[in-house]
Z-matrix of the N, CA and C atoms (Angstrom, degrees):
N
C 1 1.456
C 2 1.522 1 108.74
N 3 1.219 2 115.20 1 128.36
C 4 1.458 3 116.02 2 176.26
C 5 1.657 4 119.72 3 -136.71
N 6 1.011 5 119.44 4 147.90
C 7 1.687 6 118.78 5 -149.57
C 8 1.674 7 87.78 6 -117.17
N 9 1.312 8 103.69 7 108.35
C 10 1.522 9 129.75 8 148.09
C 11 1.762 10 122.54 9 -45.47
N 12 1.442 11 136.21 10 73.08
C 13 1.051 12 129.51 11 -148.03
C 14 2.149 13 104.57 12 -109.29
N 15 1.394 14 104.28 13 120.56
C 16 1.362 15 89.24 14 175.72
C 17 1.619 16 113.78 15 -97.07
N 18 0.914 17 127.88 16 135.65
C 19 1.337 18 123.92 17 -165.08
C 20 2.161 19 106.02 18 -71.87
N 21 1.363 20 97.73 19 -26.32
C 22 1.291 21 87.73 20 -161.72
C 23 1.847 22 118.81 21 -89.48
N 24 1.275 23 94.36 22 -25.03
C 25 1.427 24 86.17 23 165.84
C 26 1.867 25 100.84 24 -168.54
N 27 1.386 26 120.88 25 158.23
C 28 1.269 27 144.16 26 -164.67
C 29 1.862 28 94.62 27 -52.27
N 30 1.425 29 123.30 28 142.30
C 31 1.413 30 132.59 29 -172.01
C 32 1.868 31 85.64 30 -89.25
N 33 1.443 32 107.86 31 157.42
C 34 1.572 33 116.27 32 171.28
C 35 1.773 34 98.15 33 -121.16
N 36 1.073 35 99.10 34 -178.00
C 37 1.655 36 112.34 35 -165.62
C 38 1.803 37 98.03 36 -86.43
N 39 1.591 38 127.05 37 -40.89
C 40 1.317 39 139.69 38 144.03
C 41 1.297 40 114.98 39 -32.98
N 42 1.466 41 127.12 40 -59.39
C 43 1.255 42 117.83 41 174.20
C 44 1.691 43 120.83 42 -62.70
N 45 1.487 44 114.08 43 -26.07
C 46 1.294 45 106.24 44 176.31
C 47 1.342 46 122.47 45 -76.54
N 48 1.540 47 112.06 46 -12.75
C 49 1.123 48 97.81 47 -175.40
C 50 1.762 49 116.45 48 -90.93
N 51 1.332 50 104.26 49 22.57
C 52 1.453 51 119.50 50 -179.44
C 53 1.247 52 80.34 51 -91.01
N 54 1.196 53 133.15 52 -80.64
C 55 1.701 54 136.99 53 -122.46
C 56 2.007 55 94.29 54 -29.92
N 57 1.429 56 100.57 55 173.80
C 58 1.642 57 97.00 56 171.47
C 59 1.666 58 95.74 57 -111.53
N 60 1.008 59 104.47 58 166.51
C 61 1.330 60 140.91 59 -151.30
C 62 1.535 61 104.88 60 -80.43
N 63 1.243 62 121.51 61 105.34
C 64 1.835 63 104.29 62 161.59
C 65 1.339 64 108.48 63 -127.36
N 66 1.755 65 100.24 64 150.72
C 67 1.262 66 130.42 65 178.00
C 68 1.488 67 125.09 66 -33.18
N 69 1.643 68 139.47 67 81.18
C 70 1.373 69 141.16 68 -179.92
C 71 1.862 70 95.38 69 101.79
N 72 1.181 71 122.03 70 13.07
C 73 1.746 72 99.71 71 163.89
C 74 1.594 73 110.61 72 -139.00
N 75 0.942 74 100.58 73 146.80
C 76 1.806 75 122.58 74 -173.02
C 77 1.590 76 95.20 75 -118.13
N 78 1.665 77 97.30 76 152.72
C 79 1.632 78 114.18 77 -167.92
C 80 1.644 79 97.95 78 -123.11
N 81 1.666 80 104.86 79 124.53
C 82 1.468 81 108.22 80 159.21
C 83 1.636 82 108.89 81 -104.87
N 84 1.490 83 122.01 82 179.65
C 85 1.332 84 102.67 83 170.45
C 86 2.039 85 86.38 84 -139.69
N 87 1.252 86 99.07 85 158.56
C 88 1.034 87 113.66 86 -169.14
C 89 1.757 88 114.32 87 -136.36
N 90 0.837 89 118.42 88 108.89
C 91 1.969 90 116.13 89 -156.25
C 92 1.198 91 118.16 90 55.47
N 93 1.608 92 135.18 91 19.71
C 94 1.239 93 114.38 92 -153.53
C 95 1.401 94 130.09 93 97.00
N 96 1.475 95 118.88 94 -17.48
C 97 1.564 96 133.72 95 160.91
C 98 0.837 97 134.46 96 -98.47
N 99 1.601 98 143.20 97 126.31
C 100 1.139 99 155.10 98 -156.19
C 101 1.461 100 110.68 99 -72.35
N 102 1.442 101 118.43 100 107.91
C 103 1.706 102 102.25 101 172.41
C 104 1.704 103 101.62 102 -119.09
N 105 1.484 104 95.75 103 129.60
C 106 1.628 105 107.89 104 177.14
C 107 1.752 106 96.60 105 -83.73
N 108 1.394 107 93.95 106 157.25
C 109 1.831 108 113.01 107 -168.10
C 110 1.509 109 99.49 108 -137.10
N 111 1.159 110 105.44 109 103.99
C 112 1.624 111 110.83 110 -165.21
C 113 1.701 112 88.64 111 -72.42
N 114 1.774 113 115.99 112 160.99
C 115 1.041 114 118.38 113 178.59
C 116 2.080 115 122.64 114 -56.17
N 117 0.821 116 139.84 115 176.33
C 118 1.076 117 126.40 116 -179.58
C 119 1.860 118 119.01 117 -114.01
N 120 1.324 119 141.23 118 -173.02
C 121 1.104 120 119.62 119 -164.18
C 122 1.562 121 119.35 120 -109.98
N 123 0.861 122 138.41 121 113.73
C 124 1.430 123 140.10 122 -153.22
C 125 1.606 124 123.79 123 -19.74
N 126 1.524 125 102.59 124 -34.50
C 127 1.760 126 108.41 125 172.30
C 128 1.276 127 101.58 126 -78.99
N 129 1.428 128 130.41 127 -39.24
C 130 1.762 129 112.72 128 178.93
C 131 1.474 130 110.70 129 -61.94
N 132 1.524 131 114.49 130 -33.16
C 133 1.429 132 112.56 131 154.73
C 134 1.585 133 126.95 132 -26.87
N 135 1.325 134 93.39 133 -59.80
C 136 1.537 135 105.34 134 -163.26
C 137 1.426 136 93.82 135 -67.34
N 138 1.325 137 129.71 136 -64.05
C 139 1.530 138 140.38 137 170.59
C 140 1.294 139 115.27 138 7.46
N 141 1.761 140 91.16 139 -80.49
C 142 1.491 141 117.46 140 159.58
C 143 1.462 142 131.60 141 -9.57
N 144 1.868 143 83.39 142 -77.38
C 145 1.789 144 94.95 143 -175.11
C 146 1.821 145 115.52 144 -71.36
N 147 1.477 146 92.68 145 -1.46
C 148 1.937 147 89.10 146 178.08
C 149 1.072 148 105.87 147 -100.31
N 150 1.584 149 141.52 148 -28.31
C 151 1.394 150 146.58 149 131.19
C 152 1.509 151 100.85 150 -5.79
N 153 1.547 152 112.28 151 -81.87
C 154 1.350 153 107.22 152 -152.41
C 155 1.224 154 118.33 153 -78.59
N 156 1.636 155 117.96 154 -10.03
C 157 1.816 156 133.91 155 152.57
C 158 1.410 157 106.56 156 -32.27
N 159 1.256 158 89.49 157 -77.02
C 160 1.984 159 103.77 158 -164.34
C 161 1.725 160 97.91 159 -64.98
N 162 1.122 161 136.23 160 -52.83
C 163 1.239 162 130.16 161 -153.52
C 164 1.899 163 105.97 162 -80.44
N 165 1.566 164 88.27 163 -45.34
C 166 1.779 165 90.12 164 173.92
C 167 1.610 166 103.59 165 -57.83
N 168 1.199 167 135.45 166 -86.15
C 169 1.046 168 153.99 167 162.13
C 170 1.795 169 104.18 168 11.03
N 171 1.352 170 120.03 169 -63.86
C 172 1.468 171 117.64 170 147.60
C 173 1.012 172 166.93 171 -54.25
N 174 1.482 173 95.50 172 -25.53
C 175 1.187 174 134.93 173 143.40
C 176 1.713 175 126.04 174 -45.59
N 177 1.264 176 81.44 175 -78.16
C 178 1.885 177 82.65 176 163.64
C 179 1.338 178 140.13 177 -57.88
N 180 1.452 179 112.47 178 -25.59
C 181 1.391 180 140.15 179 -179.83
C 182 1.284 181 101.01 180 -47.05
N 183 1.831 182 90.13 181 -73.16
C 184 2.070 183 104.63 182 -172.54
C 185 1.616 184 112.72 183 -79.98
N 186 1.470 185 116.37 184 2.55
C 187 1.626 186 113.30 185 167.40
C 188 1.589 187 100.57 186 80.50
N 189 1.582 188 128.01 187 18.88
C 190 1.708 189 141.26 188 -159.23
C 191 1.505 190 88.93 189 -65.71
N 192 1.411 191 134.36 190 -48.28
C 193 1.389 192 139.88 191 -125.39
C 194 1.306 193 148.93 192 129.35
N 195 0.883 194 132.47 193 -132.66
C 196 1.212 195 115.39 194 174.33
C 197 1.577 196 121.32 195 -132.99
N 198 1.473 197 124.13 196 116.08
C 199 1.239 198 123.32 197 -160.77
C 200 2.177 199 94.27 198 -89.04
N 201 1.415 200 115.20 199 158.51
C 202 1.566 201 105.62 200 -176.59
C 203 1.402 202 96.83 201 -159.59
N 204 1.229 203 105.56 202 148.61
C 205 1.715 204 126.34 203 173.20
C 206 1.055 205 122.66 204 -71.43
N 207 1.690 206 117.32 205 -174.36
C 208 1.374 207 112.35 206 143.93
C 209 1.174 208 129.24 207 -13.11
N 210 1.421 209 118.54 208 140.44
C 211 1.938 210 112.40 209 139.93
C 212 1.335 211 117.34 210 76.21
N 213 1.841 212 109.94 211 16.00
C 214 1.678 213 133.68 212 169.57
C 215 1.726 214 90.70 213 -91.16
N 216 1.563 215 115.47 214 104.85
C 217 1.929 216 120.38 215 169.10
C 218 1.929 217 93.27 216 -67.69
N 219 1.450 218 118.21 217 139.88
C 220 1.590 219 119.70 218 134.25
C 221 0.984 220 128.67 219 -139.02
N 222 1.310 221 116.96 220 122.94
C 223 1.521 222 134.02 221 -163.43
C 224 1.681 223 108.89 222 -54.46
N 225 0.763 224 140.10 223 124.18
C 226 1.515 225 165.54 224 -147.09
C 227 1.744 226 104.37 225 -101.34
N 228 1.183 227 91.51 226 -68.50
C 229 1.606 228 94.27 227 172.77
C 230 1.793 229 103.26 228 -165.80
N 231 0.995 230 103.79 229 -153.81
C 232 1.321 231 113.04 230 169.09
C 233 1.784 232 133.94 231 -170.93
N 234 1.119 233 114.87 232 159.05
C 235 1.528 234 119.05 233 -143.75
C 236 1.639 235 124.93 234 29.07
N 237 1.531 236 100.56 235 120.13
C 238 1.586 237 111.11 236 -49.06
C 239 1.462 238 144.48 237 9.94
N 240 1.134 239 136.01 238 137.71
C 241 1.728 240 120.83 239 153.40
C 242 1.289 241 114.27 240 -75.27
N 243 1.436 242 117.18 241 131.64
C 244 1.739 243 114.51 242 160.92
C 245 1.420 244 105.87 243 -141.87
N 246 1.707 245 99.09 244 110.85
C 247 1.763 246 110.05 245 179.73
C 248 1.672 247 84.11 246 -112.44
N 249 1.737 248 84.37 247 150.41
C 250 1.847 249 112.69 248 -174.77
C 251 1.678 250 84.34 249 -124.47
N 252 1.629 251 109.17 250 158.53
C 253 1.426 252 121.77 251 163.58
C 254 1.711 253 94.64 252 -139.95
N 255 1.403 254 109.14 253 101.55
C 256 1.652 255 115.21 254 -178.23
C 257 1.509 256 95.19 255 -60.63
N 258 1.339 257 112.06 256 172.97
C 259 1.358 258 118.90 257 159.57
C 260 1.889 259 130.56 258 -68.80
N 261 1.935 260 85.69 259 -15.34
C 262 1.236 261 113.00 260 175.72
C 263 0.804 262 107.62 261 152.67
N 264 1.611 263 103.62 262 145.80
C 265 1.508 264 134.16 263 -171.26
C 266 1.324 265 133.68 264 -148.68
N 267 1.389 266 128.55 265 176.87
C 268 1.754 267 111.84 266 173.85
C 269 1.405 268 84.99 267 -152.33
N 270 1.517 269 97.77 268 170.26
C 271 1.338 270 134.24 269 -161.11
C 272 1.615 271 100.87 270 -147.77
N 273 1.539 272 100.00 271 122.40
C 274 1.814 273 101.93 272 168.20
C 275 1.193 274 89.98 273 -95.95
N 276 2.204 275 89.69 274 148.40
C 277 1.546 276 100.67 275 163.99
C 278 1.307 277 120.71 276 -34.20
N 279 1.106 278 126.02 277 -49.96
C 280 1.795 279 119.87 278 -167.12
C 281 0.875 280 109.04 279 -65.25
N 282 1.787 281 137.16 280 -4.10
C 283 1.507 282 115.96 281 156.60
C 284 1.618 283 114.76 282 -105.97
N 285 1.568 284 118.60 283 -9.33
C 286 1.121 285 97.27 284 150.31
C 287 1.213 286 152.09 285 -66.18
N 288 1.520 287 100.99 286 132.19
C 289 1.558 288 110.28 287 -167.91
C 290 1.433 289 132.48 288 -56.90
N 291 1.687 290 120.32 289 91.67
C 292 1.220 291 119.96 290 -174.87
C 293 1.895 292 113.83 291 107.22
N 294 1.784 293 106.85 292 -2.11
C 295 1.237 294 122.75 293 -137.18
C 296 1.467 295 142.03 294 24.36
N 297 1.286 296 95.36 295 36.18
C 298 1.507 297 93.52 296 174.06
C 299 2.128 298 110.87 297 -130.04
N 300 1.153 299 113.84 298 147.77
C 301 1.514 300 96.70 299 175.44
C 302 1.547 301 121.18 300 -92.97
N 303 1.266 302 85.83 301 142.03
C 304 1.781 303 80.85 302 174.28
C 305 1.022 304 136.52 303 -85.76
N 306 1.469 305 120.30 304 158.70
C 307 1.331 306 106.74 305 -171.77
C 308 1.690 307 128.55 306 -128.70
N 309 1.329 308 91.43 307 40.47
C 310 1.736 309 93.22 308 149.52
C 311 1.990 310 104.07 309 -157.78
N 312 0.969 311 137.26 310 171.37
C 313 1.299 312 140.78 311 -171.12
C 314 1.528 313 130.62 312 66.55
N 315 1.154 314 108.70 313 168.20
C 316 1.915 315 102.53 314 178.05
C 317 1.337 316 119.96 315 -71.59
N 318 1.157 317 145.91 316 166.37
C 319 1.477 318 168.40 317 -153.33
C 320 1.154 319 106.91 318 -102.41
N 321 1.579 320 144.10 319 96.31
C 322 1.062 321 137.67 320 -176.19
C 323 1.311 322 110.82 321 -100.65
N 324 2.200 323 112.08 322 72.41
C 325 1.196 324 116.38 323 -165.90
C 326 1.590 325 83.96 324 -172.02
N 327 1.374 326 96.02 325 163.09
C 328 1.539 327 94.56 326 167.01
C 329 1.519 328 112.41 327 -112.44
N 330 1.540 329 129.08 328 150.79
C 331 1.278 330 113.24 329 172.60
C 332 1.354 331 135.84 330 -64.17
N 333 1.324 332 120.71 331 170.00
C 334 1.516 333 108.01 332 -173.80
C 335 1.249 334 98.73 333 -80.74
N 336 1.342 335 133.77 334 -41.45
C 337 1.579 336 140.45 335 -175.90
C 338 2.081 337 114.47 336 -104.37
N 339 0.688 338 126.95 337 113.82
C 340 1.590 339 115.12 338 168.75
C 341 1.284 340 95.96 339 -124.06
N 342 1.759 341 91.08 340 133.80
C 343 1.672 342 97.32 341 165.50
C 344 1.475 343 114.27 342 -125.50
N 345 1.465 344 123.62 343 164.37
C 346 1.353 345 131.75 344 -145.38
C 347 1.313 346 95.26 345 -139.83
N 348 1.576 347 132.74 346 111.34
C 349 1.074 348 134.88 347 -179.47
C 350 2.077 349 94.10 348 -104.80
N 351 1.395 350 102.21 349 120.06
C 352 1.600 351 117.14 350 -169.30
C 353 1.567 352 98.30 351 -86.72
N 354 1.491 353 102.65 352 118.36
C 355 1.633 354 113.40 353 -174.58
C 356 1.669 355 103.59 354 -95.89
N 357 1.226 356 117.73 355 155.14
C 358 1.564 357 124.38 356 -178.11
C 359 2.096 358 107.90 357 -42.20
N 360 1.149 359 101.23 358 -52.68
C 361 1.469 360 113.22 359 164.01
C 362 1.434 361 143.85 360 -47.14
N 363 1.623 362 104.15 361 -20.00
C 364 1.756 363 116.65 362 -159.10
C 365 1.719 364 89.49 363 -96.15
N 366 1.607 365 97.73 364 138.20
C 367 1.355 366 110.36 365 175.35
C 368 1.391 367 106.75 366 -74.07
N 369 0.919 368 109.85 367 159.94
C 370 1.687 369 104.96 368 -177.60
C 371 1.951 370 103.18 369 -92.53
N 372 1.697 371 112.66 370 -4.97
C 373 1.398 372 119.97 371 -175.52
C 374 1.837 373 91.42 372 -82.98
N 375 1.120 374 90.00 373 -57.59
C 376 1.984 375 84.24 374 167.23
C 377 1.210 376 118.93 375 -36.05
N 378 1.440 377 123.33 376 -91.52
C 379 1.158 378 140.67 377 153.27
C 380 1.659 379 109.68 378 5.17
N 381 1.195 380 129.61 379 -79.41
C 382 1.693 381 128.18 380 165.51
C 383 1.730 382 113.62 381 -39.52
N 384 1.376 383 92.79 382 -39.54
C 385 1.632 384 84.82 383 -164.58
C 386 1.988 385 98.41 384 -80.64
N 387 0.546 386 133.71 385 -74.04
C 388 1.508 387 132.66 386 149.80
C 389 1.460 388 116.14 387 6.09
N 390 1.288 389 117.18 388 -56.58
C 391 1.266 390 128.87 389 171.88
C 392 1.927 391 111.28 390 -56.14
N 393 1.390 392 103.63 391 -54.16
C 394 1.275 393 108.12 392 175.57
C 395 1.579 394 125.38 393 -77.97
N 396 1.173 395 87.23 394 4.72
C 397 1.760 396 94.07 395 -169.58
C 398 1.879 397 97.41 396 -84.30
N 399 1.493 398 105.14 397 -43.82
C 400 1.496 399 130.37 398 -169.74
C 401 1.710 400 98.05 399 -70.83
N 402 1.374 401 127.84 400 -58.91
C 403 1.329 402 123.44 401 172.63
C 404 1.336 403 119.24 402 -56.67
N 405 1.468 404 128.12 403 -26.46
C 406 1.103 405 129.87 404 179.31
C 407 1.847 406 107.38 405 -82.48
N 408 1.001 407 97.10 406 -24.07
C 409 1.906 408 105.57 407 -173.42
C 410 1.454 409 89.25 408 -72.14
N 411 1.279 410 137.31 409 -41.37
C 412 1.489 411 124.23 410 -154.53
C 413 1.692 412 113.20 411 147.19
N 414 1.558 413 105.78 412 -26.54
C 415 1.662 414 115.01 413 -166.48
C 416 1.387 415 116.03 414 -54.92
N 417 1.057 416 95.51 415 133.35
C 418 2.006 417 101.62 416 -169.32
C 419 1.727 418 114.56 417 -68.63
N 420 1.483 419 91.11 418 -34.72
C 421 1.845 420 105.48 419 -156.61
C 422 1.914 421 87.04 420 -144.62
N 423 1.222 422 122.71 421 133.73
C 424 1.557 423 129.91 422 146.69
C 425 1.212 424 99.87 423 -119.72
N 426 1.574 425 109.63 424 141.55
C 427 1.320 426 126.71 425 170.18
C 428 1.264 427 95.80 426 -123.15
N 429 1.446 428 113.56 427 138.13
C 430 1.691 429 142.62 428 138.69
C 431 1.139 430 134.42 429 -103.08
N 432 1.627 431 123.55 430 110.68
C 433 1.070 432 148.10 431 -159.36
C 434 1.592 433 93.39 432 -96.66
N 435 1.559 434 112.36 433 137.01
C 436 1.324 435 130.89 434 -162.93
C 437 1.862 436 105.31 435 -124.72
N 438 1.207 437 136.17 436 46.50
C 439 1.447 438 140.09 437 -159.82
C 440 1.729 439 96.71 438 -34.24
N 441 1.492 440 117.99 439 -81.81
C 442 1.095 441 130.23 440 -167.61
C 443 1.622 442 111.13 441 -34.47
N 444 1.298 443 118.86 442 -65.28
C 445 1.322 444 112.43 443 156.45
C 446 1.841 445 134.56 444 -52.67
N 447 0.741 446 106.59 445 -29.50
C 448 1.927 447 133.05 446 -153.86
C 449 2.118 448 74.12 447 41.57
N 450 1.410 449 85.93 448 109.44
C 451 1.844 450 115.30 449 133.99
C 452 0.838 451 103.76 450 -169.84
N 453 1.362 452 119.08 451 -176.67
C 454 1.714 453 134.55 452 171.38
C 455 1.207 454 109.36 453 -125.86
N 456 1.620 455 122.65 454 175.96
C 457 1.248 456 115.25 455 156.37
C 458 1.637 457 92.33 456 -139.61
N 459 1.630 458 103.25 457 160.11
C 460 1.549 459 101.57 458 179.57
C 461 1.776 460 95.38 459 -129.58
N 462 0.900 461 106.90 460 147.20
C 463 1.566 462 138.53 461 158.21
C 464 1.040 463 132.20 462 -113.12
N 465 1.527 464 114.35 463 125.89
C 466 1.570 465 142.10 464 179.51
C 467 1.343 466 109.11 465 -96.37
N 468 1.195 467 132.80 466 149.83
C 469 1.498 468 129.46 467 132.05
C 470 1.109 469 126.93 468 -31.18
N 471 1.379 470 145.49 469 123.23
C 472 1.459 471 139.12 470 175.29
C 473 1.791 472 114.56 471 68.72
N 474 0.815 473 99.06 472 11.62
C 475 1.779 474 100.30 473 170.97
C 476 1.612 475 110.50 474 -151.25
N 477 1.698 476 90.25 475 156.11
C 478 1.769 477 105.41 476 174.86
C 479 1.362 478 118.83 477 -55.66
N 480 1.232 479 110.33 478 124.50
C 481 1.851 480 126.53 479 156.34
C 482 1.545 481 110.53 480 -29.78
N 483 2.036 482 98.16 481 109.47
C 484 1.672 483 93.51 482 -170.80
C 485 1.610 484 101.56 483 -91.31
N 486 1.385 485 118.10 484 145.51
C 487 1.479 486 100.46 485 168.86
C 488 1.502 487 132.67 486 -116.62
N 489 1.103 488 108.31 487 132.31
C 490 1.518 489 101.47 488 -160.82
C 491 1.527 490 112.52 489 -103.48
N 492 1.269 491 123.60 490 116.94
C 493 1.335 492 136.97 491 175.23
C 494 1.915 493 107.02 492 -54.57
N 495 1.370 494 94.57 493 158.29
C 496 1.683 495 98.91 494 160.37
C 497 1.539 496 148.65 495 -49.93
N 498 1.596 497 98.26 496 -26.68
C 499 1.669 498 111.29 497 150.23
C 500 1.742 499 123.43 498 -86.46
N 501 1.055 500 74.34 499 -8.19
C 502 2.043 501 82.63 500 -170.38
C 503 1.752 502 101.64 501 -47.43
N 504 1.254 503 102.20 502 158.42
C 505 1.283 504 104.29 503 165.59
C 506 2.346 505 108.46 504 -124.57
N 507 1.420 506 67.60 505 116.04
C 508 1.978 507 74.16 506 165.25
C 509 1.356 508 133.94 507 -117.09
N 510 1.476 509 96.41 508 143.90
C 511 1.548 510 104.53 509 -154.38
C 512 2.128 511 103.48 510 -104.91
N 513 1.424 512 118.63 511 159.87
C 514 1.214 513 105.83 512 170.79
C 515 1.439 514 114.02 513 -73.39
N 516 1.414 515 126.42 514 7.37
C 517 1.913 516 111.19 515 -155.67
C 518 1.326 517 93.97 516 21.00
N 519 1.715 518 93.44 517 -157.50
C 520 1.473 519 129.78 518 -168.73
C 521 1.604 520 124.76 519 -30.92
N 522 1.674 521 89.18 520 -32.39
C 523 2.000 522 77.64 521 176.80
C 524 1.558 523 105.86 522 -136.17
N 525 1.649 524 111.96 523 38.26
C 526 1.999 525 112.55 524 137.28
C 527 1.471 526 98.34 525 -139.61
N 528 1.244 527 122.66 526 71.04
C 529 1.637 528 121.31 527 -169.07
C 530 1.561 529 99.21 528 -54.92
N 531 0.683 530 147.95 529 147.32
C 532 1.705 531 159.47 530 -50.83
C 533 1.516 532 113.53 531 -86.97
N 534 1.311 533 124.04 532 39.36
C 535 1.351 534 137.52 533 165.67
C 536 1.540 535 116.29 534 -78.71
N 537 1.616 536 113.55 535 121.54
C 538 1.063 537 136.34 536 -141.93
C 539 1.717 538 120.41 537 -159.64
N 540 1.972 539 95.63 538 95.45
C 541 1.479 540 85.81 539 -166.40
C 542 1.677 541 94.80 540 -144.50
N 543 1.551 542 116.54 541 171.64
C 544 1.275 543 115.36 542 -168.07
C 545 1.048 544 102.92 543 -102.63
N 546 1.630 545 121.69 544 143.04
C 547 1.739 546 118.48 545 -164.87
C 548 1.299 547 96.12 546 -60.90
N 549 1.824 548 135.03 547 -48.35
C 550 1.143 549 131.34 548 -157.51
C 551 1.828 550 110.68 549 -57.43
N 552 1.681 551 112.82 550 -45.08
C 553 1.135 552 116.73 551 141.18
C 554 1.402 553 141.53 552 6.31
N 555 1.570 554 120.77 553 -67.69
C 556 1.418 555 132.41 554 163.74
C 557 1.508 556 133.86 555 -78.96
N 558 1.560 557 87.26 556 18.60
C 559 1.740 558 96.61 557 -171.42
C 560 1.602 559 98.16 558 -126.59
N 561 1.271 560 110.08 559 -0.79
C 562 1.732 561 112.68 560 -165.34
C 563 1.606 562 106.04 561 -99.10
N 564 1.553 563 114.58 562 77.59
C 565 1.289 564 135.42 563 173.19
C 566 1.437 565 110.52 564 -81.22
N 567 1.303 566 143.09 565 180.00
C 568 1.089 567 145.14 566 165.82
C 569 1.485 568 100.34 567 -144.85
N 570 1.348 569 106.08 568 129.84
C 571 1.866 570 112.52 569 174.89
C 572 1.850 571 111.78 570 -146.23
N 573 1.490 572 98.82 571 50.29
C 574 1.473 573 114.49 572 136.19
C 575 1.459 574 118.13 573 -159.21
N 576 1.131 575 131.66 574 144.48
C 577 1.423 576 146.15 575 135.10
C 578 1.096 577 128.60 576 32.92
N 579 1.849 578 129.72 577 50.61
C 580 1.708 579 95.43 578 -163.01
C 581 1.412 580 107.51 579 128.03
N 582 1.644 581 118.38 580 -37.48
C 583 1.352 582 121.43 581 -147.07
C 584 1.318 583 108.33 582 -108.09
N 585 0.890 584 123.40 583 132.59
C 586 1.663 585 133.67 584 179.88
C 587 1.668 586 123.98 585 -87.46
N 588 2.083 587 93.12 586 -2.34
C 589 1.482 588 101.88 587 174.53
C 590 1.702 589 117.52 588 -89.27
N 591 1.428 590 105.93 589 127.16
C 592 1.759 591 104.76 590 -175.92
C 593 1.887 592 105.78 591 -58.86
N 594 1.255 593 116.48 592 150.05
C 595 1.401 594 120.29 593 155.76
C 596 1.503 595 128.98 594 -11.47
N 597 0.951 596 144.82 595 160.34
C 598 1.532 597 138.40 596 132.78
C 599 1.241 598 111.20 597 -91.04
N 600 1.137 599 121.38 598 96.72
C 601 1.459 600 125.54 599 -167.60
C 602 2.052 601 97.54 600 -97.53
């Protein structure tokens, strides 16, 4: 991760959406500073898209809202500007705006859920601050996904970081009411041909 810094005055969420475009990096902004997000590595990929299997998938079932991928911006606050793009997240109807989603620009909301899939690279001082950036915006639940280990940890508002081991079982509480999966579960990708063995992530 590397922070794009203009010396002369604070970046806005408008201005980012000028910048031009390069091949494998996405832009968050953080007080007003540009942080580039190098692409990520094909198994956190996969991670990802089994995340948003099980969670979309439940999502839709009970009519909760809207489960989302990659590469969804939500504006954090502003002046400063600070937009986050989780690795994935959802939103219940009752915080969509107007109930319907839109369909072009960033989210000037925070999600009810953001989750954080932890790449070989991410400081874990990032990682906290990120976390608090999302609870402070409004976020009900952050999850951090731990590959190398398979655990997670989840965060509430007003309470201690629970941590959940590889047998653990985690539940959505309040915002995936009866969603229910085993941490080891979200780590069980497959990346060859045939094979019924998960990754070594």
């Amino acid at each position: 991760m590397s922070v794009v810094r203009d010396e002369t005055r604070l970046v806005t969420v408008e201005d980012l959406s000028e910048l031009p475009e390069k091949p494998g990096v996405r832009y968050e902004l953080v007080d007003g500073e540009v942080i580039e997000i190098p692409g990520a590595s094909a198994v956190h990929g996969l991670i990802v898209e089994l995340l948003l299997r099980l969670i979309g998938a439940h999502v839709r079932d009970r009519d909760l809202g809207v489960a989302l991928g990659d590469g969804t911006g939500y504006i954090l606050s502003r002046t400063p500007d600070r937009l986050r793009i989780p690795d994935m997240s959802f939103v219940s109807w009752e915080r969509v705006p107007g109930g319907e989603v839109p369909d072009e620009g960033y989210w000037q909301l925070a999600p009810d859920l953001a989750v954080e899939v932890v790449s070989p690279g991410d400081r874990a001082e990032d990682i906290h601050d990120m976390v608090q950036e999302y609870l402070e915006a409004g976020t009900i639940m952050v999850l951090v996904l731990w590959p190398r280990r398979r655990s997670a940890t989840m965060y509430v508002p007003g309470a201690t970081a629970r941590e959940f081991g590889a047998e653990d079982q985690l539940d959505g509480g309040d915002v995936l009411p009866g969603f229910q999966v085993k941490v080891n579960d979200l780590f069980e990708v497959h990346t060859s041909r045939g094979s019924d063995a998960p990754s070594r992530t």
